[in-house]
Backbone as CSV, one residue per row, in Angstrom:
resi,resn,N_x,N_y,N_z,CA_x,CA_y,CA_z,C_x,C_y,C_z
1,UNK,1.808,-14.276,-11.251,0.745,-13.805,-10.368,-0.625,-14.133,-10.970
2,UNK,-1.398,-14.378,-10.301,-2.847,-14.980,-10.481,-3.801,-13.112,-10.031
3,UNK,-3.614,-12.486,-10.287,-4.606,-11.506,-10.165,-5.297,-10.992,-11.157
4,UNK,-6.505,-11.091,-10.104,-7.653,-11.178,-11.450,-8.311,-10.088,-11.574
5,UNK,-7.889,-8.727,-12.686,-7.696,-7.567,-12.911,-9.373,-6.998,-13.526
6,UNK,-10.206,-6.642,-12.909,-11.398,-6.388,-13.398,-11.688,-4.842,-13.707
7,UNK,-11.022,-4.379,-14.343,-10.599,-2.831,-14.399,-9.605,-2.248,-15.161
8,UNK,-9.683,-1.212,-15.656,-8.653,-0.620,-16.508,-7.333,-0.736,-16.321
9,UNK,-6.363,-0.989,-16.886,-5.255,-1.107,-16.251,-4.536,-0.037,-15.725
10,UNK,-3.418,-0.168,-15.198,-2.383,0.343,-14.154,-2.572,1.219,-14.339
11,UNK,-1.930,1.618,-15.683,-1.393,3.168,-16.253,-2.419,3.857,-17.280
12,UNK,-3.532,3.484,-17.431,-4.607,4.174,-18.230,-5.826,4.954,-17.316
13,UNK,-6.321,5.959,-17.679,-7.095,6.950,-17.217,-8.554,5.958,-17.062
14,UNK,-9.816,6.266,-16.580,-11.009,5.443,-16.381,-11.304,5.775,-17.597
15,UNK,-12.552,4.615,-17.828,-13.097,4.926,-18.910,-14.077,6.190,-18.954
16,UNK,-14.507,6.837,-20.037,-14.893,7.805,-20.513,-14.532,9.358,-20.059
17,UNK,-12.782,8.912,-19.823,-12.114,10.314,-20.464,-11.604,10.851,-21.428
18,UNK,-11.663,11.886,-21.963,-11.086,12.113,-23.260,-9.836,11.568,-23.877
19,UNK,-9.804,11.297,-25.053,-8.810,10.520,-25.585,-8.081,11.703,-25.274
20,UNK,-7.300,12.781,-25.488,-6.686,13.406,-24.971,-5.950,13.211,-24.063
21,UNK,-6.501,12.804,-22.876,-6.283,12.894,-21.601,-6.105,11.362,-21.068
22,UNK,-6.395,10.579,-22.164,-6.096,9.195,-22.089,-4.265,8.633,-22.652
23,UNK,-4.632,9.790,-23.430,-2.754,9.239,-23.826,-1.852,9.590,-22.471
24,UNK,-1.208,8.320,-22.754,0.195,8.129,-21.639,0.994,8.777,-22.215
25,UNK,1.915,9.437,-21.269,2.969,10.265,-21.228,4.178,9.753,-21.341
26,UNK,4.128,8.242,-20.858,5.392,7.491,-20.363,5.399,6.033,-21.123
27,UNK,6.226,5.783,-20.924,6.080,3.781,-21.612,4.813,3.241,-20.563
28,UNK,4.105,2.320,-21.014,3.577,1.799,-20.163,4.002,0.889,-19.744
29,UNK,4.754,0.257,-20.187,5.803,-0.981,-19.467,6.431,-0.451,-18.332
30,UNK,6.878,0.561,-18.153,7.408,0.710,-17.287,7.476,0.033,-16.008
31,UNK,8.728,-0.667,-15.412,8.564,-1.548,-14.456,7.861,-0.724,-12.834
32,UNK,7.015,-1.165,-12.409,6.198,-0.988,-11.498,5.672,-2.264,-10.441
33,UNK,5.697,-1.617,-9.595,5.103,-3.226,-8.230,3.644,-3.674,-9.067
34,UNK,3.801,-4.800,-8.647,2.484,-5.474,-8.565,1.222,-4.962,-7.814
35,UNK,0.381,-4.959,-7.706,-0.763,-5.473,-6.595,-0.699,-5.580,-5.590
36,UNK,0.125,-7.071,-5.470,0.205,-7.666,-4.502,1.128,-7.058,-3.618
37,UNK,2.667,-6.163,-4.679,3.136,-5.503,-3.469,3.059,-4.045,-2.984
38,UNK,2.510,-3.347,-3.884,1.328,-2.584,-3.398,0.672,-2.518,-2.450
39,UNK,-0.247,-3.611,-2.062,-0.869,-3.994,-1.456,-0.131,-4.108,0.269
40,UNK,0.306,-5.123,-0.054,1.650,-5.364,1.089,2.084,-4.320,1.600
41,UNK,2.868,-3.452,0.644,3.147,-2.334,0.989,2.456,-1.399,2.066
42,UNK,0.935,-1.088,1.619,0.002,-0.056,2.183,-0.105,-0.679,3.639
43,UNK,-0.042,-2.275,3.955,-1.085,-2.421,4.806,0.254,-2.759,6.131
44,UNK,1.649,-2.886,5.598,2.736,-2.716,6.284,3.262,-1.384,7.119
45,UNK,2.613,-0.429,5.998,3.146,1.015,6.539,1.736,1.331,7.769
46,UNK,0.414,0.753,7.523,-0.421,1.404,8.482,-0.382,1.068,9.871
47,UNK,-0.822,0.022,10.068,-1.438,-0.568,11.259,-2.431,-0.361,11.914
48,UNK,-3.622,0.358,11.629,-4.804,0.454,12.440,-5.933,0.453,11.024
49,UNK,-6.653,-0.619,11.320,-8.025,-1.208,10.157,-9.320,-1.076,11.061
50,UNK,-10.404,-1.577,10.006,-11.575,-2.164,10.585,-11.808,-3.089,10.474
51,UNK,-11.844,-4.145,11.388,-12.179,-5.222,11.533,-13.753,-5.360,11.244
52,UNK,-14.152,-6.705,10.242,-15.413,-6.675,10.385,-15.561,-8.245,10.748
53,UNK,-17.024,-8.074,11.269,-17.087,-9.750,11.778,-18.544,-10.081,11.897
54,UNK,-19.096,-11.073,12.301,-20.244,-11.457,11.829,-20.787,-10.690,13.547
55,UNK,-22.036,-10.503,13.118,-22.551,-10.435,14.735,-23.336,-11.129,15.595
56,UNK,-22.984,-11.825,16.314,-23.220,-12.474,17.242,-24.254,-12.175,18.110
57,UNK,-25.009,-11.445,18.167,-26.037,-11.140,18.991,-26.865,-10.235,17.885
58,UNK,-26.907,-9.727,16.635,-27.663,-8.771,16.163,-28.203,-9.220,15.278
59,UNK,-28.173,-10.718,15.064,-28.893,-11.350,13.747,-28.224,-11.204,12.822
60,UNK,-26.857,-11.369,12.954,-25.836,-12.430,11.957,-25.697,-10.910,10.793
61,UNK,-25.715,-9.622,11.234,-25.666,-8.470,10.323,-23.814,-7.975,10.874
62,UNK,-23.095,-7.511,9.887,-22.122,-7.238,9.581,-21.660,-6.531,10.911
63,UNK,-20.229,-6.847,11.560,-19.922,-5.496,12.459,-18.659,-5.082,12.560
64,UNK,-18.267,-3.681,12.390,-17.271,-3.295,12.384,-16.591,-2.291,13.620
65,UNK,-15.423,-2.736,13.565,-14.791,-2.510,14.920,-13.330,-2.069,14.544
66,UNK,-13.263,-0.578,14.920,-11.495,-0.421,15.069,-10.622,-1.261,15.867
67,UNK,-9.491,-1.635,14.948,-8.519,-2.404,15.982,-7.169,-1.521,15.482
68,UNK,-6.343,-2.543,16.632,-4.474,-2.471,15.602,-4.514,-3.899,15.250
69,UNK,-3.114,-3.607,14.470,-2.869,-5.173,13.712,-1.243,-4.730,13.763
70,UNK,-1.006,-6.775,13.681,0.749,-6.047,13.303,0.814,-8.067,12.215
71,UNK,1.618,-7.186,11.411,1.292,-8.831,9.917,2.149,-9.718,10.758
72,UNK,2.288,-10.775,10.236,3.140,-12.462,10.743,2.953,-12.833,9.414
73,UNK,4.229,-12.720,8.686,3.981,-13.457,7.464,2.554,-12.941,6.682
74,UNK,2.224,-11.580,6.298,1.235,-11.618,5.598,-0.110,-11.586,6.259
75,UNK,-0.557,-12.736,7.527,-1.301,-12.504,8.113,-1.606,-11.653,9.637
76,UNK,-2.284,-10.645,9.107,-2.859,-10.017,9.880,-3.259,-10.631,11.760
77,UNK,-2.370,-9.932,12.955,-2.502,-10.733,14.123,-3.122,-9.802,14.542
78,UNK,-4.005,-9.536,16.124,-4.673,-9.142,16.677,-4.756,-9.285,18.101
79,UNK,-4.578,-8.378,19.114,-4.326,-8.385,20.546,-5.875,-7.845,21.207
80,UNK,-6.935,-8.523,21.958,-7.702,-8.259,21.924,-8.648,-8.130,23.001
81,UNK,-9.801,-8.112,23.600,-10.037,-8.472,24.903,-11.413,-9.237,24.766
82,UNK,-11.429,-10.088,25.562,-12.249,-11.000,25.674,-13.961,-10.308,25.531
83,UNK,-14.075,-9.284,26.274,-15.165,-8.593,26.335,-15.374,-7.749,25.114
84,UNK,-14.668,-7.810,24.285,-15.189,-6.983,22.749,-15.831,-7.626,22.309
85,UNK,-16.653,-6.901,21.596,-17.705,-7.428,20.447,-17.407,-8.461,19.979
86,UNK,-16.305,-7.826,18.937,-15.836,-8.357,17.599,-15.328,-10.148,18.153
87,UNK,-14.223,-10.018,19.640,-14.315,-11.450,20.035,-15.190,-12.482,20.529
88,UNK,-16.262,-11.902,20.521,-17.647,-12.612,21.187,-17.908,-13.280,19.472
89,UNK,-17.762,-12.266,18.736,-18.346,-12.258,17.386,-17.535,-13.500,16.771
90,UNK,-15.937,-13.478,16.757,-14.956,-14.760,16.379,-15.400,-15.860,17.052
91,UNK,-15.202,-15.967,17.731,-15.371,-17.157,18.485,-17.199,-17.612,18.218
92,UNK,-17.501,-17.249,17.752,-18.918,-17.698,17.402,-18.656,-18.290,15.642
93,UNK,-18.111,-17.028,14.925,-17.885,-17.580,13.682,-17.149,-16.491,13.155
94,UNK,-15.720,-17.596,12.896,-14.299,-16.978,12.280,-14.351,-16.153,11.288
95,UNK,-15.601,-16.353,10.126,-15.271,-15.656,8.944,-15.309,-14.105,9.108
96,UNK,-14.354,-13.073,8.724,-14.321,-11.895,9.106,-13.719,-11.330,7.639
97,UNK,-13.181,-9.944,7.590,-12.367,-8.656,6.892,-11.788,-8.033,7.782
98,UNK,-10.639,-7.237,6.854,-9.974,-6.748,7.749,-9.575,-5.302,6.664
99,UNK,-10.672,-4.499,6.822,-10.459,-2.730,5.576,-9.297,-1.990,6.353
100,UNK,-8.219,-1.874,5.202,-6.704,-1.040,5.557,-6.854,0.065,4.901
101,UNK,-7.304,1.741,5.262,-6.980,2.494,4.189,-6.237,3.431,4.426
102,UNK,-5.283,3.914,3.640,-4.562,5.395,3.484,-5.783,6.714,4.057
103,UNK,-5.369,7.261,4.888,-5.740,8.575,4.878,-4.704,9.796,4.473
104,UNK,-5.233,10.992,4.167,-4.697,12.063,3.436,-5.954,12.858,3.078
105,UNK,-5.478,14.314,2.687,-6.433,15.148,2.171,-6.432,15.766,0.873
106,UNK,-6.099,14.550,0.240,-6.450,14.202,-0.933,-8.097,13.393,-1.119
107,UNK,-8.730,13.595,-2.544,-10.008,13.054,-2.817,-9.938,11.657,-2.047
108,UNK,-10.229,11.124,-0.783,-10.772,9.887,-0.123,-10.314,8.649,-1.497
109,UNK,-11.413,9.095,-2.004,-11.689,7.647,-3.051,-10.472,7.619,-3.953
110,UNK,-9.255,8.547,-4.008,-8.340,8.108,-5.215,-7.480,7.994,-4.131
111,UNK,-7.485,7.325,-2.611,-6.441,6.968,-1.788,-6.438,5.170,-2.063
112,UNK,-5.030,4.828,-1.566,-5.146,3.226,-1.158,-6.256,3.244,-0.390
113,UNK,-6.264,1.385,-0.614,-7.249,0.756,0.814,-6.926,-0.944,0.146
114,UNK,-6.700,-1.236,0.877,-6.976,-2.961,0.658,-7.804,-3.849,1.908
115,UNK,-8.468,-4.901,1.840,-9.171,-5.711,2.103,-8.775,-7.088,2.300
116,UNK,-8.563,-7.477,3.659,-8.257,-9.093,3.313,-9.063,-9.834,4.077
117,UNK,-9.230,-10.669,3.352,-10.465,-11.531,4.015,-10.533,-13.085,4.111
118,UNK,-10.796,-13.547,4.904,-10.344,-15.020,5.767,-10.916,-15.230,6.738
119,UNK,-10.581,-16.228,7.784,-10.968,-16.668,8.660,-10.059,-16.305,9.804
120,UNK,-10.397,-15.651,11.119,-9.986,-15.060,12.427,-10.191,-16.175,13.336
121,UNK,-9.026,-16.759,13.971,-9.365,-18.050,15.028,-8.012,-17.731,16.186
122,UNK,-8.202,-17.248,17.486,-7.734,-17.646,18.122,-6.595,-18.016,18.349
123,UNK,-5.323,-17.979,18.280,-3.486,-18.299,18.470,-3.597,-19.388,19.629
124,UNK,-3.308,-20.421,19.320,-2.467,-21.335,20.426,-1.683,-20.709,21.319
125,UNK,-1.796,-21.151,22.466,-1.212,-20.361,23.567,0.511,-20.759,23.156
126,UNK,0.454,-22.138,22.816,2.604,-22.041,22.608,3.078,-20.864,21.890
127,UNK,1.965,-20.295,21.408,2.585,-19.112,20.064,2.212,-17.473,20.684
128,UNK,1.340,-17.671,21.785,1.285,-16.761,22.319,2.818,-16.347,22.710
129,UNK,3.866,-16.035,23.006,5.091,-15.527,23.164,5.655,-14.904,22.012
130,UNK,5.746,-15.220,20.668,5.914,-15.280,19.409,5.032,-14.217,18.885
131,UNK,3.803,-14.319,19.823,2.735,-13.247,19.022,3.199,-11.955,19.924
132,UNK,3.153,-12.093,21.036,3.464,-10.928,21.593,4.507,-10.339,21.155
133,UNK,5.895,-10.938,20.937,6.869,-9.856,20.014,6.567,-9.551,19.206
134,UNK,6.070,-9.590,18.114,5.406,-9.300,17.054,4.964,-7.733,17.116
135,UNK,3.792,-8.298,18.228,2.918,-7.225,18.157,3.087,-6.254,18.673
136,UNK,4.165,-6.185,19.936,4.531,-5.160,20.797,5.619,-4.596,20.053
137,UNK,6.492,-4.862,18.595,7.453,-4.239,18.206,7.081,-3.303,17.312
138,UNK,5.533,-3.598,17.132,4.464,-2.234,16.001,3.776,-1.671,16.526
139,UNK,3.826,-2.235,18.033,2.181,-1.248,19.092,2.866,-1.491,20.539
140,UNK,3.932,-0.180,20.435,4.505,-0.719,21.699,3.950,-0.643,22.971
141,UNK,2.979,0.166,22.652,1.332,0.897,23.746,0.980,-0.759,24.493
142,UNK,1.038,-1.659,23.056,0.273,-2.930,24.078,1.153,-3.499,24.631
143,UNK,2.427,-3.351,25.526,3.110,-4.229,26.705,2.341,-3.802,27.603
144,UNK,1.337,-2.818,27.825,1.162,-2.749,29.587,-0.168,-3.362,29.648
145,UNK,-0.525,-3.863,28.613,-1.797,-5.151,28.948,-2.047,-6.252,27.805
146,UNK,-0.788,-6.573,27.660,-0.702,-8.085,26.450,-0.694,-9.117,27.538
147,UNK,0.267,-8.903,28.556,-0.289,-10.087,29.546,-0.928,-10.217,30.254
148,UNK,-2.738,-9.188,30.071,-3.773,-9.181,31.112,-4.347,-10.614,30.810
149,UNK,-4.711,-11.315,31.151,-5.561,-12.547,31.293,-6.984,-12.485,30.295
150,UNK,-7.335,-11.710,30.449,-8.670,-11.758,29.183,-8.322,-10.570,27.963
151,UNK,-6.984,-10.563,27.677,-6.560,-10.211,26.441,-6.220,-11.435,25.708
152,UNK,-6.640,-11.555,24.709,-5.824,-12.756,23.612,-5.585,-12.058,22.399
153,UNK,-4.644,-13.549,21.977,-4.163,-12.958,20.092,-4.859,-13.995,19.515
154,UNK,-5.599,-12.724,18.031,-6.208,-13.234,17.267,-5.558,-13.327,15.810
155,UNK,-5.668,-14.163,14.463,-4.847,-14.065,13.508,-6.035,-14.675,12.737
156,UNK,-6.098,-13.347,11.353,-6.523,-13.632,10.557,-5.834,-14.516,9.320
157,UNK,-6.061,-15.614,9.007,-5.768,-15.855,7.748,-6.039,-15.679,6.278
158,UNK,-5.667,-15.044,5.932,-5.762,-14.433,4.231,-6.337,-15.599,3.293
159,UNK,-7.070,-15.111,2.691,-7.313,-16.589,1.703,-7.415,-15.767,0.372
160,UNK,-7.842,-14.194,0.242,-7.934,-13.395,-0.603,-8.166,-11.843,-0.589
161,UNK,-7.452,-11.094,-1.105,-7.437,-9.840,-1.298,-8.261,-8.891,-1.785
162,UNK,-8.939,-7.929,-1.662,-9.357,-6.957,-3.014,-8.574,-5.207,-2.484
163,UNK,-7.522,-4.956,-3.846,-6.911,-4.010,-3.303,-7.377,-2.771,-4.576
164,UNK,-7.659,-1.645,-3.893,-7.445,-0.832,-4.991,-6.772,0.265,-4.374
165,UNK,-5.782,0.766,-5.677,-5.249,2.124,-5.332,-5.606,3.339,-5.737
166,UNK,-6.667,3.500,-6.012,-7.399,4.647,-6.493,-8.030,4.202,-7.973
167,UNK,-8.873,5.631,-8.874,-9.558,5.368,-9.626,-8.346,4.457,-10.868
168,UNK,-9.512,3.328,-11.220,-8.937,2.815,-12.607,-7.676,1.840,-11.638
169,UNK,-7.783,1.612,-10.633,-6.525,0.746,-10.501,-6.681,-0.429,-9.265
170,UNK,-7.391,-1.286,-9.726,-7.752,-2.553,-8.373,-7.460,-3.821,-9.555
171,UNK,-7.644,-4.700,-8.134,-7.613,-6.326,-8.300,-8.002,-7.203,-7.608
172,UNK,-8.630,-7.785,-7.798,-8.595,-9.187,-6.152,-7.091,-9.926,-6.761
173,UNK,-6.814,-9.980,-5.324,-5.250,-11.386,-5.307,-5.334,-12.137,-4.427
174,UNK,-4.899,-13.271,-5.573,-5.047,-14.709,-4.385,-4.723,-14.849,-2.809
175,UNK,-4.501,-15.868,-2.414,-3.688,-15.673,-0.857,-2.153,-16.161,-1.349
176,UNK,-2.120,-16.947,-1.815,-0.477,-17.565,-2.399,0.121,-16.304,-2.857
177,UNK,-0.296,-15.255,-3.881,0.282,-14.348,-4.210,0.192,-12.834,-3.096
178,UNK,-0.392,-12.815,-2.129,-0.667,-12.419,-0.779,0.669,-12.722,-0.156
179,UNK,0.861,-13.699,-0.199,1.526,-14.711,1.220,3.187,-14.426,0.592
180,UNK,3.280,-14.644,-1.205,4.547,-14.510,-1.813,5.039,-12.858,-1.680
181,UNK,4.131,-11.708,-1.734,4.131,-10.783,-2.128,5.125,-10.465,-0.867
182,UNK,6.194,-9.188,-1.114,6.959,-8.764,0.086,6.648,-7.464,-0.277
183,UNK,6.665,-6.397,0.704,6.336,-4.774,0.644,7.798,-4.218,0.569
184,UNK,7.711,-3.152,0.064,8.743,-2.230,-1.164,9.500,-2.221,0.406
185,UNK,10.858,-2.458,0.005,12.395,-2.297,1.069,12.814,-0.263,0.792
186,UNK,11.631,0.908,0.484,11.785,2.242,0.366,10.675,2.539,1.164
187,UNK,10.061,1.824,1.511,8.579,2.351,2.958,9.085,3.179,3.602
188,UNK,10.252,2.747,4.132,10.486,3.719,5.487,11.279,5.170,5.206
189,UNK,11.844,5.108,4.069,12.171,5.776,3.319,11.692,6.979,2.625
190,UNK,10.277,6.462,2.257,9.877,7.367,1.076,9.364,8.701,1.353
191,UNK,8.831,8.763,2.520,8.289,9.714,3.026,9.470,11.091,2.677
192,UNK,10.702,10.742,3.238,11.492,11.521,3.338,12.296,12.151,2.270
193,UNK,12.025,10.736,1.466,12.674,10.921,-0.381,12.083,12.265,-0.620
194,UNK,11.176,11.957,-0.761,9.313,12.660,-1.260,9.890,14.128,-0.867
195,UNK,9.765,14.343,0.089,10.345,15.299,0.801,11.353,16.356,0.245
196,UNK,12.439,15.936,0.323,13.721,16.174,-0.197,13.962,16.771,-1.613
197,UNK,13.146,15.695,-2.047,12.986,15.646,-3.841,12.298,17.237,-3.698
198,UNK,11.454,17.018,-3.291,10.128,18.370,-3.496,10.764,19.477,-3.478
199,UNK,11.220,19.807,-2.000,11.646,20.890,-1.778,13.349,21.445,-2.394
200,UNK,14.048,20.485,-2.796,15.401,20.881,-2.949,15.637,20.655,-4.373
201,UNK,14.748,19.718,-5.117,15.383,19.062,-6.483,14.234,19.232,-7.702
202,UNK,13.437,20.267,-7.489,12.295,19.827,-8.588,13.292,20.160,-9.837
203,UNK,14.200,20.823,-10.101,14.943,21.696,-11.415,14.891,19.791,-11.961
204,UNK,15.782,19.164,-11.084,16.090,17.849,-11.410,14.958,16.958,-11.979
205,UNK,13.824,17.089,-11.441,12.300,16.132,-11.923,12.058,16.725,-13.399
206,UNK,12.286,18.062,-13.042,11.539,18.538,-14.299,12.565,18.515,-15.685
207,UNK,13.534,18.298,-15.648,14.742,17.813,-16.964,14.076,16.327,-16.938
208,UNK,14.222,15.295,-16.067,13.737,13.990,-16.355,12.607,14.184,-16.907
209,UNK,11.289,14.164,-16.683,10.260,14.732,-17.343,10.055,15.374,-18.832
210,UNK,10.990,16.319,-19.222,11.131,17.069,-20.170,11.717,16.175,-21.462
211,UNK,12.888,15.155,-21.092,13.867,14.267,-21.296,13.593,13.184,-21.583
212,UNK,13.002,12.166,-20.696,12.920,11.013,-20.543,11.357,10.547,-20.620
213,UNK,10.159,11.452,-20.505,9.175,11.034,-21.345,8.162,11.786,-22.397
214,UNK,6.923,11.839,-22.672,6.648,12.799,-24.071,5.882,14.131,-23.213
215,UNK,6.293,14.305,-21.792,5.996,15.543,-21.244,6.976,16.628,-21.403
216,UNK,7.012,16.959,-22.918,8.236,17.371,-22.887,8.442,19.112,-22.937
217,UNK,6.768,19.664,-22.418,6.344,20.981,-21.690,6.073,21.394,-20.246
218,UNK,7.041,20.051,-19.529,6.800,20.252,-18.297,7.181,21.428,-17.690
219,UNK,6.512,22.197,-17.042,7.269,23.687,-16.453,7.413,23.293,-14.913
220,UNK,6.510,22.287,-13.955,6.434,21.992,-12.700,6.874,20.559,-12.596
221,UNK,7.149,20.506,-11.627,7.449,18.098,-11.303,7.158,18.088,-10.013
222,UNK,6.488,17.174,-9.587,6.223,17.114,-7.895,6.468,15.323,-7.884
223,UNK,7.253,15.210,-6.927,7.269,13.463,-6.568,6.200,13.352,-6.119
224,UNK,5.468,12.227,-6.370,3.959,11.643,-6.082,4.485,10.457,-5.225
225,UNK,5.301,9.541,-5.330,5.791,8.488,-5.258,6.902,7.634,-5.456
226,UNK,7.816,6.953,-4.425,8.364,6.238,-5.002,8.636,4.992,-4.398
227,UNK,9.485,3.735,-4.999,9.213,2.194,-4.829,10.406,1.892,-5.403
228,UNK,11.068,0.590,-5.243,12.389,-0.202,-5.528,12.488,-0.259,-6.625
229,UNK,11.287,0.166,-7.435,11.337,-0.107,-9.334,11.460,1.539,-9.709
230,UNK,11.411,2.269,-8.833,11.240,3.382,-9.401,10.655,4.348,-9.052
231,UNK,10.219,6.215,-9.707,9.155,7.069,-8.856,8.324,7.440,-9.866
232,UNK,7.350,8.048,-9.334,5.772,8.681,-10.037,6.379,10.424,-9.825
233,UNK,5.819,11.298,-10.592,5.782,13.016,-10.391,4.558,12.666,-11.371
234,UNK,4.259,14.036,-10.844,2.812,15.220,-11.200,3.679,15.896,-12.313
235,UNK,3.704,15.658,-13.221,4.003,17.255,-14.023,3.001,18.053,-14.817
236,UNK,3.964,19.517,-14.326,2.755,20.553,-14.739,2.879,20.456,-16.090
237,UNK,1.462,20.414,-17.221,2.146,20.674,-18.911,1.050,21.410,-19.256
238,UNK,1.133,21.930,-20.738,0.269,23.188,-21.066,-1.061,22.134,-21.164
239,UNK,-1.597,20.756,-20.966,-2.780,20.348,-20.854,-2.954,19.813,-19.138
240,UNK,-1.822,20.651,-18.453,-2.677,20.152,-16.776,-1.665,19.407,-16.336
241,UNK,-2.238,18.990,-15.117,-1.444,18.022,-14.486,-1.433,16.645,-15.131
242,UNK,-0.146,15.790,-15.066,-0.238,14.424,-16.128,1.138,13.480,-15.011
243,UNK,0.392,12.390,-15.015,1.390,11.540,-13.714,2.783,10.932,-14.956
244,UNK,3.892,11.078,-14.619,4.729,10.221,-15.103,5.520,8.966,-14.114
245,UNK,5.773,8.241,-14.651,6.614,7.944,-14.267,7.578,7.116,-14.961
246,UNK,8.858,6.969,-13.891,10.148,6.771,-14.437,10.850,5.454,-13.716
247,UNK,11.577,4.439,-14.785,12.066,3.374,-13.749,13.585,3.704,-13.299
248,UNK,13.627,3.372,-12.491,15.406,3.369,-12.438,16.209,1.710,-12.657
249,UNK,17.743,1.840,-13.075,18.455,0.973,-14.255,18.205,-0.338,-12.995
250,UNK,18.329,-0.119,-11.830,18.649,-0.567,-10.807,17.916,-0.813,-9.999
251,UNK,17.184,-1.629,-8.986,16.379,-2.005,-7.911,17.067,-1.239,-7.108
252,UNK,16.188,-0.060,-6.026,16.855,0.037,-4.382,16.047,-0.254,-3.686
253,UNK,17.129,-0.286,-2.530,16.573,-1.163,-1.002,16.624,-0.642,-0.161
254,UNK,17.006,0.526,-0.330,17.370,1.760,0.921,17.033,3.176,0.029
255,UNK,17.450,3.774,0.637,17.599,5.501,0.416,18.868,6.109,0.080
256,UNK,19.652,5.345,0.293,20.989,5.562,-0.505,21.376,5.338,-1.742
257,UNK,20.607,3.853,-2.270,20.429,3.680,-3.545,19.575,4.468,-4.101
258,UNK,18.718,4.295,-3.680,17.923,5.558,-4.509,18.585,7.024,-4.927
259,UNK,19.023,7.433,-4.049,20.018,8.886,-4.230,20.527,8.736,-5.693
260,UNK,21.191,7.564,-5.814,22.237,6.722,-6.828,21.296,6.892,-8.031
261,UNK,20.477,6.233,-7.963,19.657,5.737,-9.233,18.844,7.302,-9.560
262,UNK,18.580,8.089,-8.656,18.045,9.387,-9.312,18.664,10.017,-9.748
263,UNK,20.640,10.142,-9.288,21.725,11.183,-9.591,21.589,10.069,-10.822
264,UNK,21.796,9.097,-11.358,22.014,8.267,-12.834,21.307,8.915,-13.438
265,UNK,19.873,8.930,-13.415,18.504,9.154,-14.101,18.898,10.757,-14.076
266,UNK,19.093,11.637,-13.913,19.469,13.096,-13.930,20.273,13.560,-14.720
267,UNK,21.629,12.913,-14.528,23.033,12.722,-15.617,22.816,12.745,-17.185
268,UNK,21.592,11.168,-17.058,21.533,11.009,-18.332,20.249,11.768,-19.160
269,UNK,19.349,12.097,-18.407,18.710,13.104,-18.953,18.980,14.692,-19.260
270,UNK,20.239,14.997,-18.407,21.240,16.494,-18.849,22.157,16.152,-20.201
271,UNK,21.957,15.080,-20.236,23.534,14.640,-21.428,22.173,14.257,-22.790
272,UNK,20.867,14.287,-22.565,19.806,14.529,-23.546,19.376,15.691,-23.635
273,UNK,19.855,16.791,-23.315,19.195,18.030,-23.637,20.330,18.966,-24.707
């Protein structure tokens, strides 16, 4: 991967927090997604951005416009109407963004958001058919006017990224590593993991935790997260809340594996106590 990391890394706190509070809890190797599928990830699970685009009537000053989107390979497509801004605005000049962010009521600024940015031109009508499945299988709202006549599909092409996932953790990524990147096969999943874990299994987080890294005063565990390499918890310790996380032996691709790889990771952290 070509990402060009201008920031603290993954698993370290920002700069000028206490060394204290700077020591990791966990390996830092720990296998974890990339960026890029990170990235992928966030902007797979959303579907509604801001489009920005040049403006066409306001003296060439920035304009932003809610849309939906549904990806094609990475790039971002667009169902649109002739009379919007933003298409008055393309068709004058392609170069645009396209801001994806997580909402939650959590601190704003330590949510995802990624950025991709390229050039917006117009779909050939042969591909118009192609675009419409696409787009109607993520926004099923648009069958009752994808085939109005002054609706078209628009497709951004990616040429480069800037993703961050909260404090201390961004990158710009290329478009090749954009285009290679695939989003975590536990998306649809995780929500429910998350879930499950929370309410039925913390006894279980908090032995892993206790076990398997140097939080080994955890009294609380909350799943924060999890991905095909593995999950994140909150654990409570006598200095606060402290993120761990843990890989599993095994890649999953579903929610069944996962079950698997957490009952492993559980086993062997009871057979360490």
């Amino acid at each position: 991967m070509s990402e060009k990391n201008n920031s603290t890394p993954r698993h370290q706190l920002p700069k000028g927090s206490s060394p204290q509070r700077q020591e990791l809890l966990y390996d830092a190797n720990v296998a974890t997604p990339t960026h890029a599928e990170q990235a992928r990830t966030l902007a797979e699970r959303i579907g509604t951005a801001t489009l920005c685009t040049i403006s066409a009537d306001e003296g060439g000053f920035p304009y932003g416009s809610f849309v939906t989107y549904a990806l094609d390979d990475g790039d971002p497509i667009f169902l649109i109407s002739g009379l919007a801004e933003h298409t008055k605005n393309l068709m004058r000049d392609s170069k645009s963004s396209l801001l994806i962010a997580e909402g939650g009521d959590d601190n704003p600024l330590a949510l995802g958001r990624v950025t991709l940015i390229g050039n917006c031109s117009k779909v050939p009508d042969e591909e118009r058919s192609r675009m419409k499945e696409i787009f109607i299988s993520r926004h099923e709202s648009a069958k009752f006017y994808a085939d109005f006549g002054d609706f078209h599909f628009f497709r951004l092409s990616v040429t480069s990224v800037r993703y961050i996932g909260g404090f201390g953790r961004m990158s710009w990524i290329e478009g090749d590593d954009w285009g290679g990147a695939e989003p975590d096969p536990l998306n649809a999943y995780s929500d429910d993991i998350i879930e499950h874990m929370n309410d039925d299994h913390e006894d279980a987080m908090i032995i892993i935790c206790q076990k398997m890294s140097k939080a080994i005063d955890t009294s609380e565990a909350t799943m924060t997260g999890i991905d095909r390499y593995g999950f994140e918890m909150s654990a409570m310790t006598n200095d606060g809340s402290r993120p761990i996380r843990i890989a599993f032996e095994n890649q999953a691709i579903d929610s069944d594996e996962a079950r698997k790889e957490i009952v492993a990771l559980v086993k062997k952290a009871r057979k360490m106590d």
